[in-house]
C-alpha positions in Angstrom: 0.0 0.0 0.0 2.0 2.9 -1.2 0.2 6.6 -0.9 1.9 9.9 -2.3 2.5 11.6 0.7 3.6 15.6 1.5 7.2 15.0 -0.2 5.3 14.7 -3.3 4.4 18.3 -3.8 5.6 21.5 -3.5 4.2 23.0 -0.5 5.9 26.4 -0.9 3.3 29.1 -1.3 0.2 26.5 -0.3 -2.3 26.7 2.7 -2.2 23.4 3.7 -5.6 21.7 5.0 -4.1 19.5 7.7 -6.5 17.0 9.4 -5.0 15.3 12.7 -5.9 13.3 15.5 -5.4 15.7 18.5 -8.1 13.8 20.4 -6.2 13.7 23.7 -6.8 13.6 27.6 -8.0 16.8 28.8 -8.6 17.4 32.5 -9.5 21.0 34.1 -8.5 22.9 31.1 -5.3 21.1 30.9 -3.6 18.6 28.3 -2.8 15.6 30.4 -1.4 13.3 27.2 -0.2 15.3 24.2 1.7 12.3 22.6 -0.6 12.4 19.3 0.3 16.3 19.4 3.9 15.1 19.2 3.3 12.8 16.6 2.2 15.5 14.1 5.4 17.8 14.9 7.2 16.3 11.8 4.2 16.8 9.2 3.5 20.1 10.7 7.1 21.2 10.5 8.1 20.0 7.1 5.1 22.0 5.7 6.3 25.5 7.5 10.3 24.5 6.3 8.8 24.0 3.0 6.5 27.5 3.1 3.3 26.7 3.5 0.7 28.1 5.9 -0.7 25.0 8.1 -4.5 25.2 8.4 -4.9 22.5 11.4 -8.3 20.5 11.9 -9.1 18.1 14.4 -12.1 16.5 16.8 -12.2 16.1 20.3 -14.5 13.7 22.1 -17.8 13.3 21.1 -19.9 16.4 21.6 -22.8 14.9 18.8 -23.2 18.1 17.0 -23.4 20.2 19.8 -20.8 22.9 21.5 -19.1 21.6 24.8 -17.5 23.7 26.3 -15.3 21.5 27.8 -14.4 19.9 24.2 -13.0 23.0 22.9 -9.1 23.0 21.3 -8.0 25.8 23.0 -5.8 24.1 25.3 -4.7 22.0 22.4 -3.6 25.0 20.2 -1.5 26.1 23.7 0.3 23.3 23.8 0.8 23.2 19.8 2.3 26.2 20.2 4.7 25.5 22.7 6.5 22.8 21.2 6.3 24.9 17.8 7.4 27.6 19.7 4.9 30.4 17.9 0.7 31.5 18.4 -1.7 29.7 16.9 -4.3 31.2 17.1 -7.8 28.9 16.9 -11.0 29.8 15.3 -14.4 30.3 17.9 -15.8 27.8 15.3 -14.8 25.1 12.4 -17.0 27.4 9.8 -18.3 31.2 9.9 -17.3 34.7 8.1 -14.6 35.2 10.8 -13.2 31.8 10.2 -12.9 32.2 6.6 -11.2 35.8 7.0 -8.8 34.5 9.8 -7.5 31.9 7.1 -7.4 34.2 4.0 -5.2 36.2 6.2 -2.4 33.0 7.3 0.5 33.8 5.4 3.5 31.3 4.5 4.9 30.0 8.0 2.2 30.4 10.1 -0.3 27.9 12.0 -3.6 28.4 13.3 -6.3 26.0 14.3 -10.0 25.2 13.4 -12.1 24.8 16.7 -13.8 21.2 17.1 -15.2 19.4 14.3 -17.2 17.5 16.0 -19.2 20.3 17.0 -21.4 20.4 13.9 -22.6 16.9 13.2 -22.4 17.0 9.5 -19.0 15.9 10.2 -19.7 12.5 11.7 -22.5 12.7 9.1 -19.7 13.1 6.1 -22.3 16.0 5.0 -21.0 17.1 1.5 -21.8 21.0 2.1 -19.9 21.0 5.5 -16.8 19.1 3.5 -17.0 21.5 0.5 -16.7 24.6 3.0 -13.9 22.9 4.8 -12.0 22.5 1.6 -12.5 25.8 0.6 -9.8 26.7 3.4 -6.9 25.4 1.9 -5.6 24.5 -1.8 -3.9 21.2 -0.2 -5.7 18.3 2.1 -2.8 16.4 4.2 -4.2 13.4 6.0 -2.3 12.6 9.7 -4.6 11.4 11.5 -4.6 7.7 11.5 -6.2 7.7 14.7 -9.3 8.7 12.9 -8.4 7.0 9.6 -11.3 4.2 10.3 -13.7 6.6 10.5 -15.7 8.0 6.8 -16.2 11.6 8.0 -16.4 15.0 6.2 -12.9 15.7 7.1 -11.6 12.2 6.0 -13.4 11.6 3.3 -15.4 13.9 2.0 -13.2 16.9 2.0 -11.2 14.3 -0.8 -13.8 14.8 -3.3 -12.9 18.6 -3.4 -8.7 18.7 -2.7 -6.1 16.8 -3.7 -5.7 14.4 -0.8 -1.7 13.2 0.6 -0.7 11.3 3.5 1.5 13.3 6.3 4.5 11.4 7.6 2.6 10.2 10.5 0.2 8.3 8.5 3.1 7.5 5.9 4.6 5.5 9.0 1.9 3.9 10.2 1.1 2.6 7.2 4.3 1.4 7.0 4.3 -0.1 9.9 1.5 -2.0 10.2 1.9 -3.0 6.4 4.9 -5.2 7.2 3.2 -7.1 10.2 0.9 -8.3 7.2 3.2 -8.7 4.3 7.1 -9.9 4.1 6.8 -10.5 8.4 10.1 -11.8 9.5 8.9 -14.8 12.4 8.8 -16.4 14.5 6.0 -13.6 15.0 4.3 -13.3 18.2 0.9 -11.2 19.1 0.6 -10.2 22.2 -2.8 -9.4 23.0 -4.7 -7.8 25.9 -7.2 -5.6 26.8 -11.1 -6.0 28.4 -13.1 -7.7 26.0 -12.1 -9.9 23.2 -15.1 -8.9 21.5 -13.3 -5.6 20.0 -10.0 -8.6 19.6 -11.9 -11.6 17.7 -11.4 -10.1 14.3 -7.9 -9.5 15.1 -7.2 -12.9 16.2 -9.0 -14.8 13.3 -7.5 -12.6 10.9 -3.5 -13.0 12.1 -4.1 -16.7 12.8 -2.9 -17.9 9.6 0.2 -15.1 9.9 1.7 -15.7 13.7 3.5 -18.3 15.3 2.4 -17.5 19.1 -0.5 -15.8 20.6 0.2 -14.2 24.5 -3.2 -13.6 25.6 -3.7 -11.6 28.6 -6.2 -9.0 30.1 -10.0 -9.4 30.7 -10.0 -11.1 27.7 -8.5 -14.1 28.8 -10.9 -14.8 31.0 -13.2 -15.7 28.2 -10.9 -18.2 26.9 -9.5 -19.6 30.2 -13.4 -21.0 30.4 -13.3 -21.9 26.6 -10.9 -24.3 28.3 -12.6 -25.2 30.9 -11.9 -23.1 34.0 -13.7 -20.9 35.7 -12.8 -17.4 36.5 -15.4 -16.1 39.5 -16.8 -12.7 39.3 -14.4 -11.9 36.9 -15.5 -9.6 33.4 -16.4 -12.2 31.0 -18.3 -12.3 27.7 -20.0 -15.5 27.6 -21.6 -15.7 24.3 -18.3 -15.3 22.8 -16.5 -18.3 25.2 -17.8 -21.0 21.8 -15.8 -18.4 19.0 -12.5 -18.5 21.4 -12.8 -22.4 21.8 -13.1 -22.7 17.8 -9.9 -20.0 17.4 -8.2 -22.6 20.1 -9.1 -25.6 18.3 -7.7 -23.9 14.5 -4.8 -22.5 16.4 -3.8 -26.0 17.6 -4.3 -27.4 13.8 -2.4 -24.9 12.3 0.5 -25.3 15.0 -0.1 -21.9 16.3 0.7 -21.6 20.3 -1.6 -19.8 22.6 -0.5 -18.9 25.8 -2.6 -18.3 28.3 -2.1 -17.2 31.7 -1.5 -20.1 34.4 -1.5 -18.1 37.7 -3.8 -14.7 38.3 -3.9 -11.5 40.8 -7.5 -11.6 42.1 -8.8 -9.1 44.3 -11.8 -8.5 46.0 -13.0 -5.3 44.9 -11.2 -3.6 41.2 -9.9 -1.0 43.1 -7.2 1.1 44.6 -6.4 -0.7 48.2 -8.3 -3.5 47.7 -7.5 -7.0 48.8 -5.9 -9.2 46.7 -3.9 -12.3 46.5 -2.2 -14.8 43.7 -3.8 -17.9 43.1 -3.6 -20.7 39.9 -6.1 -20.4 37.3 -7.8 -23.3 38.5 -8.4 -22.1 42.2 -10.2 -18.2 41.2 -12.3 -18.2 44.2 -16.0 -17.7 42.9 -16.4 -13.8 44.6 -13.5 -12.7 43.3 -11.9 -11.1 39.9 -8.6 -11.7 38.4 -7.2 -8.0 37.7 -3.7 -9.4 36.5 -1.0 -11.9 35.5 1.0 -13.4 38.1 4.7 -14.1 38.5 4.6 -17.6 36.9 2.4 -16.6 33.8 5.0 -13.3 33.4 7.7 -16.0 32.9 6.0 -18.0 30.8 5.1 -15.1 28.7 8.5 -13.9 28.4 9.9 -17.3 27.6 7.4 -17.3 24.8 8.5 -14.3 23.4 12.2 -14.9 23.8 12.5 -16.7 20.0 10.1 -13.9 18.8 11.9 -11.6 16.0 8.0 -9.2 15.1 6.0 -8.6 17.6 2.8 -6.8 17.8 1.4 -6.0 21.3 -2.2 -4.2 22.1 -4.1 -4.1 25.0 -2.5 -3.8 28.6 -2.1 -7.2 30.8 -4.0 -6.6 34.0 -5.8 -3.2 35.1 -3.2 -1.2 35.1 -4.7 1.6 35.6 -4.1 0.5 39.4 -0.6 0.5 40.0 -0.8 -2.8 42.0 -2.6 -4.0 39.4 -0.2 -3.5 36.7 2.9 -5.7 37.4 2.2 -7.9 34.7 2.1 -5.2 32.2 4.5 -3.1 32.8 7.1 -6.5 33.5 5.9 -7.4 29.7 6.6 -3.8 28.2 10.3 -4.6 30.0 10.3 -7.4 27.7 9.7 -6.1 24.6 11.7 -2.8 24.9 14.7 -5.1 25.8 13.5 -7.2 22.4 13.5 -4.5 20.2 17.0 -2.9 21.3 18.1 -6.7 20.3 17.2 -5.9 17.0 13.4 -7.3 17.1 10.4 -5.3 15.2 8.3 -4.2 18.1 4.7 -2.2 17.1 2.6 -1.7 19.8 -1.0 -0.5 19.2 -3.8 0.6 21.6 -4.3 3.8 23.9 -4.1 2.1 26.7 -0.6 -0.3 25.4 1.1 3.2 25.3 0.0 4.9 28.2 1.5 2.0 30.1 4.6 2.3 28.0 4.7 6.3 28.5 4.4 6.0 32.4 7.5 3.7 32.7 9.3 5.7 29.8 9.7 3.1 27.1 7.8 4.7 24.4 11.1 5.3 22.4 12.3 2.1 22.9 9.9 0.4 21.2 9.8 0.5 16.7 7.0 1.8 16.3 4.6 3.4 18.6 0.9 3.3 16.9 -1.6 6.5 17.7 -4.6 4.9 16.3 -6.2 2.4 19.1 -9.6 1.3 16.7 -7.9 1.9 13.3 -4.7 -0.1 14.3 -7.0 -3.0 15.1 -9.2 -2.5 12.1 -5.8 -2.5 10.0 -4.5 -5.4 11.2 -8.0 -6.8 10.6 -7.5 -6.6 7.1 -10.1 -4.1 6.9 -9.9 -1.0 4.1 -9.8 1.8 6.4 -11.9 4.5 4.2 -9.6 7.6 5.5 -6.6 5.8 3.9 -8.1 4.7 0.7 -9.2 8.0 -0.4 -5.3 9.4 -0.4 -3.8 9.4 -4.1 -2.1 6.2 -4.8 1.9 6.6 -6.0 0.9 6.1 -9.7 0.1 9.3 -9.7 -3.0 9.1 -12.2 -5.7 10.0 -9.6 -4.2 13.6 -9.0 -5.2 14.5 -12.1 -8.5 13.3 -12.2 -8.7 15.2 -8.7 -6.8 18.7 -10.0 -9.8 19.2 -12.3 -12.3 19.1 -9.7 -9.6 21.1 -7.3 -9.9 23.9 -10.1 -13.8 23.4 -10.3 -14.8 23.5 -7.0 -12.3 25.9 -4.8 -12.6 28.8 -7.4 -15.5 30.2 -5.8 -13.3 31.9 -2.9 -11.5 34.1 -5.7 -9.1 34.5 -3.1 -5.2 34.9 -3.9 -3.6 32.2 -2.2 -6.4 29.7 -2.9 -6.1 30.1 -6.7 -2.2 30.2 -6.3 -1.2 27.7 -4.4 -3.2 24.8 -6.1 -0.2 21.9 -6.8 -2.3 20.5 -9.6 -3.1 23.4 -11.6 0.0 23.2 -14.0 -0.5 19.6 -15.0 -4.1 20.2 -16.2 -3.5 23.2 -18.3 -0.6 21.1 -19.8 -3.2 18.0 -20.6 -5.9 20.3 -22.1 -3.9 22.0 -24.5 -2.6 18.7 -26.5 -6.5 18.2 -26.9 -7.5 21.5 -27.8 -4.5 23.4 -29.4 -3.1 21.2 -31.3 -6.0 20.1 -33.8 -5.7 23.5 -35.4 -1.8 23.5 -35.9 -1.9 19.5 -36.5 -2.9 20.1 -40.1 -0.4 23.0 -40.7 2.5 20.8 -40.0 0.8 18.6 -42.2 2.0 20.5 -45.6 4.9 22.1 -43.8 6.6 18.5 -44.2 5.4 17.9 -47.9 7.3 21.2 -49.3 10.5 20.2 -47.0 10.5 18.4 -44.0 13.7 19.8 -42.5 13.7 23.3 -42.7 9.2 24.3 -41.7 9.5 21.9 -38.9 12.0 24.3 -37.6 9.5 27.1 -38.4 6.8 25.4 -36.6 8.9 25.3 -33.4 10.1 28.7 -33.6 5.8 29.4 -34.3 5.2 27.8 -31.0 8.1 29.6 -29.0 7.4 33.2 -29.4 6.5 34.9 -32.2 4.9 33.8 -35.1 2.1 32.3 -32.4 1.9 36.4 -31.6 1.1 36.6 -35.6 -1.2 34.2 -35.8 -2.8 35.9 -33.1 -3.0 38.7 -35.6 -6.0 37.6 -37.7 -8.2 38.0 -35.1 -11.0 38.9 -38.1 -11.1 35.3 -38.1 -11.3 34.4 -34.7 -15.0 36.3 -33.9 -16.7 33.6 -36.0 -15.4 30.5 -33.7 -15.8 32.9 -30.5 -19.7 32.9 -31.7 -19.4 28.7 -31.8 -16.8 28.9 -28.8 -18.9 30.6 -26.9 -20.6 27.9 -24.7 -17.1 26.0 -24.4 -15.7 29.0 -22.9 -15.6 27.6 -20.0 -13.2 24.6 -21.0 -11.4 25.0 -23.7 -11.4 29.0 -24.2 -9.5 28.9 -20.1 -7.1 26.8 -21.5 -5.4 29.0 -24.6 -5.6 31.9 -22.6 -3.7 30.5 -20.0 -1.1 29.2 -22.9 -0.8 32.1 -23.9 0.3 34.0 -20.5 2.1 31.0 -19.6 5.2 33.5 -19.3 3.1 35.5 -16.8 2.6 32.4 -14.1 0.8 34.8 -11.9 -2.2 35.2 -14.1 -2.4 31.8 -15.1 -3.9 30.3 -12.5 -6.9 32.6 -11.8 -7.8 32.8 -15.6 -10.5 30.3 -14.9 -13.7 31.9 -14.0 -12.8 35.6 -14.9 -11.9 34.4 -18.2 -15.3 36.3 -19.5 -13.9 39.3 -18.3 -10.0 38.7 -19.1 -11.1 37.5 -22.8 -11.4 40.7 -24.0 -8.2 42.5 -23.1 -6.7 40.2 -23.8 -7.1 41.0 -27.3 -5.7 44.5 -26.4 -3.0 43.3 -23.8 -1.8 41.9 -27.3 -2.0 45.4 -29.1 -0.6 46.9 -25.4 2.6 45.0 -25.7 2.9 46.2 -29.3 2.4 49.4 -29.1 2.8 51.0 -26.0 5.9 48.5 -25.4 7.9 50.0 -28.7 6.2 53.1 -28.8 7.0 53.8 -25.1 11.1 53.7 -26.3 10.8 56.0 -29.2 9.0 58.6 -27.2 11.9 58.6 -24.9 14.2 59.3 -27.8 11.9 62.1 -29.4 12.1 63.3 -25.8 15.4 63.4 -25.4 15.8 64.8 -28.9 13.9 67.8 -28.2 15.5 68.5 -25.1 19.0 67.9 -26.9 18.4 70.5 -29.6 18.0 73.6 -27.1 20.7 72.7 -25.7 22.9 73.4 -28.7 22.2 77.0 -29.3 23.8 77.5 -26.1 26.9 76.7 -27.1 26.6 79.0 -30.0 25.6 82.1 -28.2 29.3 81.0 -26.7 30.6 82.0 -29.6 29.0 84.9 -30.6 30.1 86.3 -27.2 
């Protein structure tokens, strides 16, 4: 899966329509985990290094279409700005006159931020009007937010239909990432795999059984399939109606010569909280009014041991509830495990909000390969699923960015503004495509006969006709050019753009926003033709005459000289 991603343009000049996934932690006001802000540093930066203006969009939480006040970016634009060391200023809403004005007025190197999304809900609704507006904002869409890549919104999708869409280097890594835990893995491959429920893991675990050499279940989850075995687990969380689907995935896994292990001693406590009382016991003593809330010592060794021959290794979902730190032994001895794996040269991905929270609270988020910010698209990914935020980015072929820089041209041209007609990347390639097909009918019979009479010598004159001049003079019988404008007249709008634009080529400002006051600009431009002519050479001589006058009274001075 290969995407054309930011180094495939030139951003320089560009406003840059930049969706993340700054859906972080916020408590009283303040950012609590701004590791997916961190994540989008070296997107963000490239684009201001490169001079563009950065329009940033995002969602946080899920106010359903209404304004929360305790949703609002603000605190995420503050800490944006402090790592980027510079304001950004954030909009009091994603759309409005004063939103529109603040981004006309970004200029190349600056940042600013779109307030939540989420607050009008024709963006979970993928509402076309609400994506056209959004893409009116910028002249380039840059996709980073694979956190949110699973989900077909207005500003994952639908803006696509109306910008050309790239992938930032965040998503360009994840991507990446999780591509090679699918295709060309190095094994023995191990999945570690924790969490809650195993309903939101099934998938998952069917769809990697034919890829993995050893599954290390842990978590609530493995309650499910310690009774799939035959044990029972007390008051511990446990989905029941899914305890048949894990005995089936045991009984494949065992046929295909895949390992599960599974743990063989629990923490149980009394109560799932802070200070509670809790002891060790094996799997096959959980007291009936008690929950297991982690691994014990004997299942961490035998889940180490299991991952000792492992060179890729995926881990998502935290071991016990960690959230309690006596509760979180078995997770944090486990993330131990792997950071010392992946130092020894072993691929290491982790996935899952809660995998790296864990992982940031004992410091071994660098350690590990690769750090995934998407919790449900990670999972969907490794599913197997197309996630619909990805597949809408331009493949590297390169054929769909032209298909999508006509509609670009279409549907931005509306704001008139300067730097949205400017900065379109796509707007060169079309003119150069539309010419072939509508210029060169008319001169493909004149270089017809110019080869009969003698084919070396006109086919030099036909290039020196297209460089500079004689296209000037056969611009010159315009008599004959107010009959086609008559037939031309309702094709204007395609093919009349197009010449025009040819035509100023040399002047690159004006070639872009020929395209909707062509109507207007038609007409001078018959006399910017005359202009150049005449006022250009006329402009010289009246210099001279100028000069000449004023040269001549200053020779009978010099003769009154004389007299004296």
């Amino acid at each position: 899966m290969e995407k054309l991603t930011v180094r495939d343009f030139d951003p320089k000049g560009k406003r840059v329509l930049l969706r993340v996934d700054f859906n972080v932690p916020i408590e009283d006001g303040q950012v609590k985990d701004a590791s997916r802000i961190r994540a989008s540093l070296p997107t963000i930066r490239y684009l201001l290094d490169h001079g563009a203006s950065v329009v940033v969009i995002s969602h946080l939480g899920r106010p359903k279409g209404k304004v929360v006040e305790s949703l609002r970016l603000r605190p995420v634009a503050q800490w944006l700005g402090a790592l980027l060391r510079m304001n950004v200023p954030i909009t009091g809403d994603p759309l409005g006159v004063g939103t529109r004005d603040a981004v006309l007025r970004l200029k190349p190197g600056q940042v600013m931020m779109l307030e939540n999304l989420r607050f009008h809900a024709e963006e979970e609704a993928n509402g076309d009007e609400y994506a056209k507006t959004l893409a009116s904002y910028g002249d380039v869409y840059v996709d980073d937010a694979f956190g949110a890549a699973h989900r077909a919104h207005a500003s994952t999708v639908g803006i696509t239909k109306y910008l050309p869409a790239y992938a930032g280097l965040l998503m360009e890594s994840e991507i990446n990432a999780l591509s090679s835990l699918l295709e060309n893995v190095v094994h023995p491959f191990a999945a570690v795999i924790g969490g809650a429920k195993v309903s939101g893991k099934m998938a998952v675990l069917n769809h990697l059984l034919d890829k993995v050499d050893t599954f290390v279940i842990g978590g609530g989850m493995a309650n499910t399939f310690l009774v799939a075995r035959g044990y029972t687990v007390g008051k511990s969380l446990l989905e029941r109606d899914l305890v048949e689907e894990a005995r089936d995935i045991l009984a494949r896994g065992e046929r295909k010569g895949v390992q599960f292990i599974l743990p063989t001693d629990v923490v149980v406590a009394k109560e799932v909280t802070r200070g509670a009382e809790h002891k060790i016991v094996p799997v096959t003593k959980i007291p009936n009014s008690w929950s297991a809330v982690d691994i014990g010592p004997a299942s961490i060794d035998a889940f180490q041991a299991a991952l000792e021959p492992a060179r890729t290794i995926f881990w998502n979902g935290p071991l016990g509830v960690f959230e309690v730190p006596t509760f979180g032994d078995g997770t944090r001895a486990i993330a131990r495990t792997l950071a010392s794996k992946a130092e020894a040269g072993a691929t290491v991905v982790v996935g899952g909000g809660d995998s790296v929270a864990a992982l940031d609270e004992i410091g071994l988020t660098r350690a590990m390969t690769h750090i995934s910010t998407g919790g449900g698209a990670s999972l969907e990914f490794m599913e197997g699923r197309e996630l619909p935020g990805i597949s809408v980015l331009l493949d590297k072929p390169g054929q769909p960015i032209h298909e999508l820089t006509h509609v670009v041209a279409a549907k931005p041209a509306p704001a008139k503004a300067q730097p949205t007609m400017k900065p379109t990347p796509t707007n060169r390639p079309t003119p150069a495509k539309k010419p072939t097909h509508a210029n060169k009918p008319v001169p493909a019979k004149k270089p017809a006969p110019a080869k009969k009479p003698t084919p070396a010598k006109k086919p030099v004159a036909a290039k020196k006709a297209v460089a500079t001049k004689k296209p000037v003079a056969k611009t010159k019988p315009i008599a004959k050019k107010p009959a086609p404008i008559k037939k031309s007249a309702p094709v204007k709008k395609v093919v009349a753009k197009k010449p025009v634009a040819a035509k100023k080529s040399v002047v690159k400002a004006k070639s872009v926003p020929a395209r909707k006051p062509v109507a207007k600009k038609s007409v001078p431009a018959k006399k910017s033709v005359a202009a150049k002519k005449s006022p250009a050479k006329k402009a010289a001589p009246v210099n001279k005459s100028a000069s000449a006058k004023k040269s001549s009274p200053a020779k009978p001075a010099p003769k009154k000289a004389r007299r004296r």
